[in-house]
Backbone as CSV, one residue per row, in Angstrom:
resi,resn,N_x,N_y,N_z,CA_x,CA_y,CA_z,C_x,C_y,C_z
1,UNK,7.256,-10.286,19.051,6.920,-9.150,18.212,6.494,-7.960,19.073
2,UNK,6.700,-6.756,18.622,6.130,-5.535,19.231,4.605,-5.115,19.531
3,UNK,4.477,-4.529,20.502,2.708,-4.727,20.567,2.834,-2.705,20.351
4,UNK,3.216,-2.311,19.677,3.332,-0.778,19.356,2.262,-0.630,18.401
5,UNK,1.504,-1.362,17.876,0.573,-1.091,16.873,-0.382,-0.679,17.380
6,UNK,-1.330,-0.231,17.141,-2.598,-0.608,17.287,-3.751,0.151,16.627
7,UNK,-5.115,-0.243,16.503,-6.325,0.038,15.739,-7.041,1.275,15.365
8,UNK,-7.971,1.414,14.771,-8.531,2.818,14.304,-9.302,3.029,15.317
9,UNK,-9.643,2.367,16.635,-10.728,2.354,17.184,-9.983,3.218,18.598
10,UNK,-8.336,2.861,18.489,-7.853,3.474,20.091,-8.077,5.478,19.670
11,UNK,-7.775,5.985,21.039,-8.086,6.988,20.965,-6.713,7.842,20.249
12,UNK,-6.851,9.176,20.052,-5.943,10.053,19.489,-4.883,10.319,20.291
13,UNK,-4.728,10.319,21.507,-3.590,10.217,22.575,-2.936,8.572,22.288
14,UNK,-3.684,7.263,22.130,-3.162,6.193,21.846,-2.164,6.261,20.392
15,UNK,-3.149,6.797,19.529,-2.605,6.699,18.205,-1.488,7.595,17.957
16,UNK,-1.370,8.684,18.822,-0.121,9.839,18.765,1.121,8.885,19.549
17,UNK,0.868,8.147,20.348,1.431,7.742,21.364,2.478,6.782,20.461
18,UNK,1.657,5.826,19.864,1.949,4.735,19.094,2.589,5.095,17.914
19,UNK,2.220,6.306,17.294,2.975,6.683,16.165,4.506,6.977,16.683
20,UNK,4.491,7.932,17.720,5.794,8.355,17.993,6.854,7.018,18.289
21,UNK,6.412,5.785,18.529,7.077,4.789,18.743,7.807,4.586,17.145
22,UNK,7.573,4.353,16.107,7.481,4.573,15.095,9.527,4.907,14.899
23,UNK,9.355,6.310,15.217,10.257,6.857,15.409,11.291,6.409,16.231
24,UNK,10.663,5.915,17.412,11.610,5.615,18.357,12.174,3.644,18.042
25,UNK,12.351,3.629,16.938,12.670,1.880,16.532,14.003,2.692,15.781
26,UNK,15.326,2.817,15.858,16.240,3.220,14.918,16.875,2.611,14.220
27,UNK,17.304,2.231,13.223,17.664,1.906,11.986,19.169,1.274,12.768
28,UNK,19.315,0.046,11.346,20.895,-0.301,11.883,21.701,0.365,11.802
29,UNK,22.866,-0.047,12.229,23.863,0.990,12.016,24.495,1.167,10.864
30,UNK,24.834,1.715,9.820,25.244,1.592,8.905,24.487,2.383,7.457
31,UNK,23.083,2.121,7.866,22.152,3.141,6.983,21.982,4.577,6.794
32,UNK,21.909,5.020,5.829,22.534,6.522,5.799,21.158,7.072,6.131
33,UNK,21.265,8.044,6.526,19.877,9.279,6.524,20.040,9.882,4.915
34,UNK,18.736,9.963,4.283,19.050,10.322,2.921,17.748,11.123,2.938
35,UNK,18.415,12.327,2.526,16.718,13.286,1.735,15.759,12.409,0.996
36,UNK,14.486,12.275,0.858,13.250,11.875,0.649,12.585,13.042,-0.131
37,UNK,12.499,12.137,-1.557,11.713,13.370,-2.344,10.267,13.182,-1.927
38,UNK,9.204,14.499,-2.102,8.155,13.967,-1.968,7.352,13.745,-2.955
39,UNK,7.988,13.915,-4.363,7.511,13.411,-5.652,8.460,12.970,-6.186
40,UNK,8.372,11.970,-7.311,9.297,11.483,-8.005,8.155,10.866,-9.478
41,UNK,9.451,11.385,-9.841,8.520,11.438,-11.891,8.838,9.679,-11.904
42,UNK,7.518,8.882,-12.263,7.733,7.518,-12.666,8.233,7.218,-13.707
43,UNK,8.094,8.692,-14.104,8.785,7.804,-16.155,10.193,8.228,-16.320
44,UNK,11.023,8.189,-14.932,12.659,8.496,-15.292,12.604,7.244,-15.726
45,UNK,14.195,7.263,-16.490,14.891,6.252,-16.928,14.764,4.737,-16.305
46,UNK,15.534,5.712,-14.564,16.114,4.701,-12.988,14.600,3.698,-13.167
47,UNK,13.524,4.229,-13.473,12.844,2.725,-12.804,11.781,2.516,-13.766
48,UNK,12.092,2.307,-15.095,11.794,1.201,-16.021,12.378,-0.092,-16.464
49,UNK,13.360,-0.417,-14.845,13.915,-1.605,-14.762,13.066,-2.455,-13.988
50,UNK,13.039,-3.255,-14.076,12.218,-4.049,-12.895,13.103,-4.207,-11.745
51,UNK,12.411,-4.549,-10.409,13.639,-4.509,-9.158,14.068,-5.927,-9.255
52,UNK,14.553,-6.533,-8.278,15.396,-8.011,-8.201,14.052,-8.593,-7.324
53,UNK,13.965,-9.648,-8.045,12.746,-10.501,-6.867,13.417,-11.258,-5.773
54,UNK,12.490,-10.761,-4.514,12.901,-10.819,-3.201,13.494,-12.455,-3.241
55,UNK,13.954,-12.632,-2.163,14.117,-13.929,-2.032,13.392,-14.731,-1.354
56,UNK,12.347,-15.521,-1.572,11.214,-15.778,-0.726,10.934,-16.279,0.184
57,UNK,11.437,-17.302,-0.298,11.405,-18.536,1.159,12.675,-17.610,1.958
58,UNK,13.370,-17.343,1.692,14.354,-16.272,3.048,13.413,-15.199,3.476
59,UNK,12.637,-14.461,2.739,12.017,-13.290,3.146,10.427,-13.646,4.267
60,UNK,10.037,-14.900,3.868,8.471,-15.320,4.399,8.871,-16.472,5.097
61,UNK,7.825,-16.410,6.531,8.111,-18.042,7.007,7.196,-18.782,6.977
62,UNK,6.127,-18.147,6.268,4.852,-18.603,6.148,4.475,-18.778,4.300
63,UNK,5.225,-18.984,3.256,5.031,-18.416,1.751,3.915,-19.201,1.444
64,UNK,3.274,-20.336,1.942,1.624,-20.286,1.561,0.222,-19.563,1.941
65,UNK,0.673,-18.513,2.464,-0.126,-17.528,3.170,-0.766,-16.538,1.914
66,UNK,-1.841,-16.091,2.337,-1.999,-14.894,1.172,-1.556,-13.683,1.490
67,UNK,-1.380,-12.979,0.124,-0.666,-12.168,-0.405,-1.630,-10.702,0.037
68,UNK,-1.211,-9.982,0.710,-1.600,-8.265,0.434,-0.909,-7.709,0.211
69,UNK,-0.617,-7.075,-0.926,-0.250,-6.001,-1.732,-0.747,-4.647,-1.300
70,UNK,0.515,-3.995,-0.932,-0.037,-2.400,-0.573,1.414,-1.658,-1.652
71,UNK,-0.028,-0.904,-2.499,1.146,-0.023,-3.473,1.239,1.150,-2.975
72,UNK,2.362,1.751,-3.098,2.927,3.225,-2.386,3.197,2.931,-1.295
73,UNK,3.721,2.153,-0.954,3.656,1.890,0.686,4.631,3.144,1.595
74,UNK,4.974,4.340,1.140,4.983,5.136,1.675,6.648,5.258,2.470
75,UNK,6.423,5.046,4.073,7.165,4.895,4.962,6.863,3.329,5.866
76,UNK,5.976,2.754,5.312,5.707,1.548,5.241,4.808,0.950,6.772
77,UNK,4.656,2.634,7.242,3.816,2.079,8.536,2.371,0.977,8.499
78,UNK,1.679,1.474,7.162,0.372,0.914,7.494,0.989,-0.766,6.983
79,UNK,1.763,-1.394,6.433,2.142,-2.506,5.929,2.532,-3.415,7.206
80,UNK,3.740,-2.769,7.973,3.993,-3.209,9.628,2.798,-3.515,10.296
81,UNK,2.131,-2.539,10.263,1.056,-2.802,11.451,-0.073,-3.849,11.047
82,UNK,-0.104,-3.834,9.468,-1.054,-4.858,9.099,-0.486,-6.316,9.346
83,UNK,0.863,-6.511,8.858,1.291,-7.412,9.416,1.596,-7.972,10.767
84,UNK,1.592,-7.181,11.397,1.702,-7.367,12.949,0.759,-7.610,13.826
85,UNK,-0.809,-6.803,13.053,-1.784,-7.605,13.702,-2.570,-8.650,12.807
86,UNK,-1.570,-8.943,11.733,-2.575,-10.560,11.194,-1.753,-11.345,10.614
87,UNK,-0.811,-11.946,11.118,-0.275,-12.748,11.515,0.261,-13.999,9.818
88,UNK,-1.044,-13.942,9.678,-1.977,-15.026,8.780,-2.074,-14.821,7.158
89,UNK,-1.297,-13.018,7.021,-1.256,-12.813,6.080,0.249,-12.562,5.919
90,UNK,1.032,-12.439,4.704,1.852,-12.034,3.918,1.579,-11.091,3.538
91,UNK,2.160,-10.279,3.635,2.705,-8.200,3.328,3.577,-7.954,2.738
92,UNK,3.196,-7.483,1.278,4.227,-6.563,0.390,3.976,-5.345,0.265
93,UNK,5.135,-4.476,0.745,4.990,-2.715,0.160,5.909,-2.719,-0.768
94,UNK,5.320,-2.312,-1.700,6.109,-1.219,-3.309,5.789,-0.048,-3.451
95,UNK,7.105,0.684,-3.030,7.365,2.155,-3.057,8.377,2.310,-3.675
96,UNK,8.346,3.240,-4.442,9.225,4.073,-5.561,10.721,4.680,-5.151
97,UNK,10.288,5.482,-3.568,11.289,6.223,-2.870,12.095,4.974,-2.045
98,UNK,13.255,4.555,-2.680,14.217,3.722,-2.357,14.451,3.955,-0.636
99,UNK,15.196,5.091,-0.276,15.105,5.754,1.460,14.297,5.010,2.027
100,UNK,12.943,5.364,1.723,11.423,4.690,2.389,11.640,3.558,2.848
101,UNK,12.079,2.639,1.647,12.005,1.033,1.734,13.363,0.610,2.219
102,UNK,14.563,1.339,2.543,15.629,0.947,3.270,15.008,0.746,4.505
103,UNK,14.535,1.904,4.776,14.181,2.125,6.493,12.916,1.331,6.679
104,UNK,12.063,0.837,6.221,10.801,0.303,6.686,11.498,-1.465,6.544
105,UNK,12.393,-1.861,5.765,12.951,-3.255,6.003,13.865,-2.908,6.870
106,UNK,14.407,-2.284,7.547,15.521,-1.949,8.293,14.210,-2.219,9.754
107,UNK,12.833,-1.208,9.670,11.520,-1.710,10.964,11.661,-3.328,11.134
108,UNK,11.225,-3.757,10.220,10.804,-5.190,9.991,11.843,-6.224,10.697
109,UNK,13.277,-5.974,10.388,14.240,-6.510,11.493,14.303,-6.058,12.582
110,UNK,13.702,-5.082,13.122,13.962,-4.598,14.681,12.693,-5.152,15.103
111,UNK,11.531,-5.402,14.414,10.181,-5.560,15.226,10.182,-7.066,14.850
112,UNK,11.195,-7.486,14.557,11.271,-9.104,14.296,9.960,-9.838,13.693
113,UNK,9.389,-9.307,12.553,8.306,-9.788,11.809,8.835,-10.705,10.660
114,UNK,7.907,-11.455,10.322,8.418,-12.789,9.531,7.365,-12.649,8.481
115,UNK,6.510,-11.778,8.197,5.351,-12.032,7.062,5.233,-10.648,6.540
116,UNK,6.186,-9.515,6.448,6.142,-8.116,5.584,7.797,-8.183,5.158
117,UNK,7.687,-7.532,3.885,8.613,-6.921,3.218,8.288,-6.016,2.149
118,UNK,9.359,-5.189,1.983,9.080,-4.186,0.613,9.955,-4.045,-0.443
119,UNK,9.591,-3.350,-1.113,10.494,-3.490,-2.401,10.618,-2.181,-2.623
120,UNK,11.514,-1.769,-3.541,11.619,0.003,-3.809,11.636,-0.630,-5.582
121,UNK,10.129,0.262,-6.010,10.100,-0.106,-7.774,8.997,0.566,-8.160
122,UNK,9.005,1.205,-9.876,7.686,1.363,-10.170,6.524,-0.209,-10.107
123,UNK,5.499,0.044,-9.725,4.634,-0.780,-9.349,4.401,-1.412,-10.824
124,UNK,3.797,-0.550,-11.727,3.386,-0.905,-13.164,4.535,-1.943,-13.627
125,UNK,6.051,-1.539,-13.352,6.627,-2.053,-14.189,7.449,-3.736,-13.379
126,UNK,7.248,-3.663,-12.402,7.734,-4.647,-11.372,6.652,-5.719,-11.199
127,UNK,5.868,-5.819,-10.856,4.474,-6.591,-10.482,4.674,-7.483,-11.030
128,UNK,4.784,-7.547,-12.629,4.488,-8.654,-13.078,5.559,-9.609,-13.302
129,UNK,6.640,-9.334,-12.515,7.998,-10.112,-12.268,8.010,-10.663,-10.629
130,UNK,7.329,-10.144,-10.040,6.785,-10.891,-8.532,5.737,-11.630,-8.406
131,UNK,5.070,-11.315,-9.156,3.365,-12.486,-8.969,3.073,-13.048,-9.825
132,UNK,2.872,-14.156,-10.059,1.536,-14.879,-11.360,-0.035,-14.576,-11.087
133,UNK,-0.722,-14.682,-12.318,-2.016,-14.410,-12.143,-2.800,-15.512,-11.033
134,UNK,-3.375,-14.426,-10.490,-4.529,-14.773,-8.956,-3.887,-14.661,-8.063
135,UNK,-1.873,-14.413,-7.910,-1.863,-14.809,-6.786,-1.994,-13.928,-5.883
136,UNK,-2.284,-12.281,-5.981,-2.832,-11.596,-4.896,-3.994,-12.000,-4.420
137,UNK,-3.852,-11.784,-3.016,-5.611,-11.531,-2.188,-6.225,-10.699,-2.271
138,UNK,-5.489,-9.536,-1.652,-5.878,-8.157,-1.315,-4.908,-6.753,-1.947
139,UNK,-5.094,-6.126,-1.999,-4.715,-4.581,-2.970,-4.915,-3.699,-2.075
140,UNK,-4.146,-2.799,-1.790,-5.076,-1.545,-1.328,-3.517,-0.373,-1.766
141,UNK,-4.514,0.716,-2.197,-3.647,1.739,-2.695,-4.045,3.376,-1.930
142,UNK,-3.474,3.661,-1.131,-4.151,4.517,-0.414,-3.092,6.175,-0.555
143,UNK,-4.155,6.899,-0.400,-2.986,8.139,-0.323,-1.902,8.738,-1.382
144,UNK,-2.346,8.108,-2.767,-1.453,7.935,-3.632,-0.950,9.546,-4.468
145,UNK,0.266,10.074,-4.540,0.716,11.485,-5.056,-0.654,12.057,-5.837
146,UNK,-0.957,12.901,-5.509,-1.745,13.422,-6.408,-1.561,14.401,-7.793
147,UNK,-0.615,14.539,-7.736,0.164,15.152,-8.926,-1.306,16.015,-9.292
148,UNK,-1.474,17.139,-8.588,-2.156,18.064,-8.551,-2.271,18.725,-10.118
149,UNK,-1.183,19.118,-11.089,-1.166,19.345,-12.208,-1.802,18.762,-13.427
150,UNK,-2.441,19.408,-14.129,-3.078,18.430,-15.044,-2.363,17.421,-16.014
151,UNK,-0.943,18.423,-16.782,-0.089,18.084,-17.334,0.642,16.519,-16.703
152,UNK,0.704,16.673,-15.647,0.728,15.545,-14.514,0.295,14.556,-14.381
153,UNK,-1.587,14.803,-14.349,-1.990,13.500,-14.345,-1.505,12.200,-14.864
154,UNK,-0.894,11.727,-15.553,0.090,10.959,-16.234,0.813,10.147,-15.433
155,UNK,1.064,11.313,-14.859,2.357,10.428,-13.319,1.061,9.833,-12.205
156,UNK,0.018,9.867,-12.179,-0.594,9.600,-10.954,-0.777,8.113,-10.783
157,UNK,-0.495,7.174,-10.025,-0.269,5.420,-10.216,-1.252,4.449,-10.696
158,UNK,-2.649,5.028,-10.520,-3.037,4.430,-10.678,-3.809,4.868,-12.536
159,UNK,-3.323,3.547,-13.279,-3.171,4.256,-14.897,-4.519,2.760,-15.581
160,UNK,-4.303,2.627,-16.687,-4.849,1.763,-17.076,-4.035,0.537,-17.302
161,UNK,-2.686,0.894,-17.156,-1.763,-0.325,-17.760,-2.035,-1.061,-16.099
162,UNK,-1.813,0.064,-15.050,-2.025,-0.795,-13.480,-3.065,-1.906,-13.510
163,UNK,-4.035,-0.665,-13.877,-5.523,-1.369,-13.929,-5.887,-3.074,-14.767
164,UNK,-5.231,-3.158,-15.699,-5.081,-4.387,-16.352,-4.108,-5.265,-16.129
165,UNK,-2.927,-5.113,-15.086,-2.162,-6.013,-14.507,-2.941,-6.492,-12.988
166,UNK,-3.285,-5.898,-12.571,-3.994,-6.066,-11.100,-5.006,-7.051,-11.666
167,UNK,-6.064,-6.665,-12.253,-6.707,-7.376,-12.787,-6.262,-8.976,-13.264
168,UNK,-5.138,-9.139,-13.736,-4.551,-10.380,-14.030,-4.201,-10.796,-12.530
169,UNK,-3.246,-10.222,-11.926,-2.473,-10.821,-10.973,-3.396,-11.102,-9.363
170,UNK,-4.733,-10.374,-9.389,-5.742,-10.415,-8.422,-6.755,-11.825,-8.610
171,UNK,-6.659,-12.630,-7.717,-7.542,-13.904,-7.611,-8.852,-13.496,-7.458
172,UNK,-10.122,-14.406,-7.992,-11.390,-14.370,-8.035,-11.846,-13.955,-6.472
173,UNK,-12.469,-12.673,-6.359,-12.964,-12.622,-5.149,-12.081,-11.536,-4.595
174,UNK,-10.843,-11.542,-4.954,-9.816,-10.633,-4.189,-10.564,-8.881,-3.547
175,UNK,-10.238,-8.522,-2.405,-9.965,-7.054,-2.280,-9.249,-6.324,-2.737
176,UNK,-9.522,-4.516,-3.061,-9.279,-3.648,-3.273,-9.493,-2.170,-2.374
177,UNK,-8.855,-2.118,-2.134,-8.917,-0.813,-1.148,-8.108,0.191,-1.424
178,UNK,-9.010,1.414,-1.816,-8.511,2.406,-2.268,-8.883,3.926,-1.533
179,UNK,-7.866,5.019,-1.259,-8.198,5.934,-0.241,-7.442,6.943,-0.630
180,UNK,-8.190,8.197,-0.439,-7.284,9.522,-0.652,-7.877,10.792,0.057
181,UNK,-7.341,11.032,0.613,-8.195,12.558,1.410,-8.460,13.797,0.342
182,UNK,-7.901,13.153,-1.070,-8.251,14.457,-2.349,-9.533,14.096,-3.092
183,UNK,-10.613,14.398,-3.252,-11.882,13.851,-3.519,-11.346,13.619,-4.967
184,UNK,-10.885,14.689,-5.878,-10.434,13.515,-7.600,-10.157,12.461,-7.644
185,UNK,-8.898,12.446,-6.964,-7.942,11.592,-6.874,-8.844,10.197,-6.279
186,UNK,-9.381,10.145,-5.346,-10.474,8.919,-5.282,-11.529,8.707,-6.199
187,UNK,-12.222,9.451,-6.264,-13.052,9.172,-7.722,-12.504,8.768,-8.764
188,UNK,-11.392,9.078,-9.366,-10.415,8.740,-10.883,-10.279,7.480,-10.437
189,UNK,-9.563,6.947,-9.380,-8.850,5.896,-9.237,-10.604,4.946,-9.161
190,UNK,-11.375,5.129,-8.458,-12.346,4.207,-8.211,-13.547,4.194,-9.747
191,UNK,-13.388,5.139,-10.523,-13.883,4.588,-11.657,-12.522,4.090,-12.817
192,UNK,-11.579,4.532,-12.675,-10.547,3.188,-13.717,-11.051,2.114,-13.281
193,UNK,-10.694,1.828,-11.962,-10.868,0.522,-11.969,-12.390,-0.285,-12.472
194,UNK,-13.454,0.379,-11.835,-15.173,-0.265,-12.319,-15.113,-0.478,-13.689
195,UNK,-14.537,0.740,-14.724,-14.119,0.633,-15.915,-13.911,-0.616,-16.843
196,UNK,-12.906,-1.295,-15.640,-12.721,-2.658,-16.098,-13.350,-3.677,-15.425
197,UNK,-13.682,-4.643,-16.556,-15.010,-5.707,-16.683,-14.600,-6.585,-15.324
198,UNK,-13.173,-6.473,-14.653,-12.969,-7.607,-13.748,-13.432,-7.055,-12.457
199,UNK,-13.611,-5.583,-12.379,-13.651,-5.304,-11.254,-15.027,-4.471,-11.192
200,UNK,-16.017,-5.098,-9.513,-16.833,-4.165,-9.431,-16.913,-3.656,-8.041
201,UNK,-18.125,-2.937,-7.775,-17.983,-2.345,-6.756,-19.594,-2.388,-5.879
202,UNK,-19.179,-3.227,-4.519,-20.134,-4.295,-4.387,-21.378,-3.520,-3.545
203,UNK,-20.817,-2.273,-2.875,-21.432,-1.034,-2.296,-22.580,-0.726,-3.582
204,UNK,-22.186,-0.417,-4.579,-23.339,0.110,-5.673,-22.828,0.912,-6.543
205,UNK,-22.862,1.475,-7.727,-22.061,2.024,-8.583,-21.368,3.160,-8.309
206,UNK,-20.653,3.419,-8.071,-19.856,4.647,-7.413,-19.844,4.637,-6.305
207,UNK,-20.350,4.098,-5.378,-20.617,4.383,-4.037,-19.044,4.066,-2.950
208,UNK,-18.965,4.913,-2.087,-17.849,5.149,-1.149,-18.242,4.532,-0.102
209,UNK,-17.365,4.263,0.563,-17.463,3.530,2.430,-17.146,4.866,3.018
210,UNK,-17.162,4.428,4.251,-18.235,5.826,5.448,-16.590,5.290,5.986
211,UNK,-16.086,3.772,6.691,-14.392,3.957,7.435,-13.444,2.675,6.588
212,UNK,-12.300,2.477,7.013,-11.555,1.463,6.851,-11.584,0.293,6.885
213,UNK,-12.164,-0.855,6.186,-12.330,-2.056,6.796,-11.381,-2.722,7.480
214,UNK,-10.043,-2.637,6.946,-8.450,-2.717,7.173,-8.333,-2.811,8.750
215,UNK,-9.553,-1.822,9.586,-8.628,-1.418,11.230,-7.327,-0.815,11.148
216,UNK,-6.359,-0.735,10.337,-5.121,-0.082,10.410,-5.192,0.790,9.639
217,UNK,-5.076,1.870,10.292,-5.171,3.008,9.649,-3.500,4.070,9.412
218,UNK,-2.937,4.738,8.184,-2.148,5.026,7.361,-1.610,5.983,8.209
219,UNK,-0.060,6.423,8.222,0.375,7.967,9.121,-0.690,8.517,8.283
220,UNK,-0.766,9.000,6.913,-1.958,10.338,6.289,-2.915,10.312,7.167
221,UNK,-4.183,9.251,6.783,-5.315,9.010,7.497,-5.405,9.346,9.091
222,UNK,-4.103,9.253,9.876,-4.529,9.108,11.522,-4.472,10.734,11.153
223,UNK,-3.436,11.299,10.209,-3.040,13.525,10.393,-4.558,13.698,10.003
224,UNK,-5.141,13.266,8.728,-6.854,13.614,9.043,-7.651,13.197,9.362
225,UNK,-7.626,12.522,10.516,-8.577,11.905,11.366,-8.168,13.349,13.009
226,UNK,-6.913,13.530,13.208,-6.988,14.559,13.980,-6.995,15.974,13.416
227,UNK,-7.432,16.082,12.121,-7.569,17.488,12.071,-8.823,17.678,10.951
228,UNK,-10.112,16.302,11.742,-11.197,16.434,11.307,-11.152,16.444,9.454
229,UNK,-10.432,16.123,8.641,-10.363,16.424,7.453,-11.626,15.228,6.500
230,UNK,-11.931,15.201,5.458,-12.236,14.224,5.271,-11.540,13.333,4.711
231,UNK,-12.334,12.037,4.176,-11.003,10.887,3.550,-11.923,9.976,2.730
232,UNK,-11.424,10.097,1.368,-12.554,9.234,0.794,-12.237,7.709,-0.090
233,UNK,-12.661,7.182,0.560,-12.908,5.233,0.567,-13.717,4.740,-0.322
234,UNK,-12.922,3.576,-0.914,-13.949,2.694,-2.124,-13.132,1.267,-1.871
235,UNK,-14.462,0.273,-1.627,-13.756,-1.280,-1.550,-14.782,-2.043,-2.930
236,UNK,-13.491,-2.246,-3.254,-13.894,-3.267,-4.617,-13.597,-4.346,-4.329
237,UNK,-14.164,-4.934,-5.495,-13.729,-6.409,-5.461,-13.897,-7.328,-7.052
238,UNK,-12.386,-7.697,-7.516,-12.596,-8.711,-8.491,-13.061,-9.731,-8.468
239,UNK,-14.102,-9.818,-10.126,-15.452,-10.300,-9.679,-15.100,-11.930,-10.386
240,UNK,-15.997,-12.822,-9.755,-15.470,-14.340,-9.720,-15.548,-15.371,-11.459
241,UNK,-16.219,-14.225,-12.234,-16.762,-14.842,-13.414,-15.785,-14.145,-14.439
242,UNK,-14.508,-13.770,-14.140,-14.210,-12.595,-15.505,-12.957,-13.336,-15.109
């Protein structure tokens, strides 16, 4: 496996260094370069289908491992690197932007990893055709569109229908990790969830984390970590009696 990853702790010359590797892994041959929207309306038509469930035992070499779930997975860096430095877990990214998830399973065969894959799907409407209840570990939803518009809010992922599937499909005890450098957009998402009876928040009622427990930190997170921005963090956890 590639040792191109590495932690929140290396310095900003490491982490620039390491990102640009990123780049430098190229795609097979055959994959098109395709424009990348940087929004996409969840309530088109295209993805109130559910996607095709992976093939598992082909996709994992480990399928009794636990499950982390990363929704939006973006360009799928922080999913690679989580998988790459823990070995021990199983990694799913679900991202919407199909492109994204060509090229980040297109990473996954060049960095020869055996415990990440992704899917291209709405999250709400897919989930519950990949998992049975409990069988996630861990959640984390970071960085998620902010659909800045009010009219908008609507489209933003994390909804109540999310909120009550996670809740099913998250095992007693499970993590939640949630992050956004837009102060709403973390607050909304970190009270839906308290909202519901399964999930609390073990910091204190509202209360935010100060860094990442993860160590792997997101392309967003490393752009405001070098340009001093802030970034605001909430770790939950579904609670063992609900």
């Amino acid at each position: 496996m590639s040792d191109c990853f590495s932690s929140l702790s290396a310095s900003p010359s490491d982490r620039q260094a390491r990102d640009l590797l990123y780049d430098a892994i190229p795609a097979p041959v055959g994959l098109k370069q395709q424009r990348v929207r940087n929004h996409v309306n969840p309530f088109h038509l295209q993805y109130q289908t559910p996607a095709p469930t992976p093939h598992w035992e082909q996709t994992y070499a480990r399928l009794q491992q636990r499950f982390h779930l990363d929704i939006g997975s973006g360009t799928g860096r922080f999913a690679l690197a989580l998988a790459e430095r823990h070995p021990e877990w199983n990694v799913l990214g679900i991202e919407i932007r199909q492109p994204l998830v060509e090229r980040a399973n297109a990473w996954v065969q060049k960095l020869q990893l055996d415990n990440v894959h992704f899917v291209s799907a709405h999250a709400t409407v897919t989930l519950p055709h990949l998992f049975a209840p409990g069988e996630l570990a861990r959640v984390s939803i970071q960085f998620p569109d902010p659909w800045f518009k009010k009219r908008h809010h609507k489209r933003r992922v994390v909804q109540p229908e999310l909120v009550a599937l996670l809740a099913r499909l998250m095992q007693p005890g499970a993590a939640l990790f949630l992050q956004s450098d837009i102060e709403d957009v973390a607050v909304e998402m970190e009270a839906r969830f308290v909202e519901c009876s399964a999930f609390h928040n073990p910091s204190g009622p509202h209360a935010a984390i100060a860094s990442n427990p993860l160590g792997v930190a997101t392309h967003r997170e490393l752009s405001c970590a070098t340009q001093n921005l802030p970034v605001y963090r909430y770790w939950l956890e579904r609670r063992e009696d609900c």
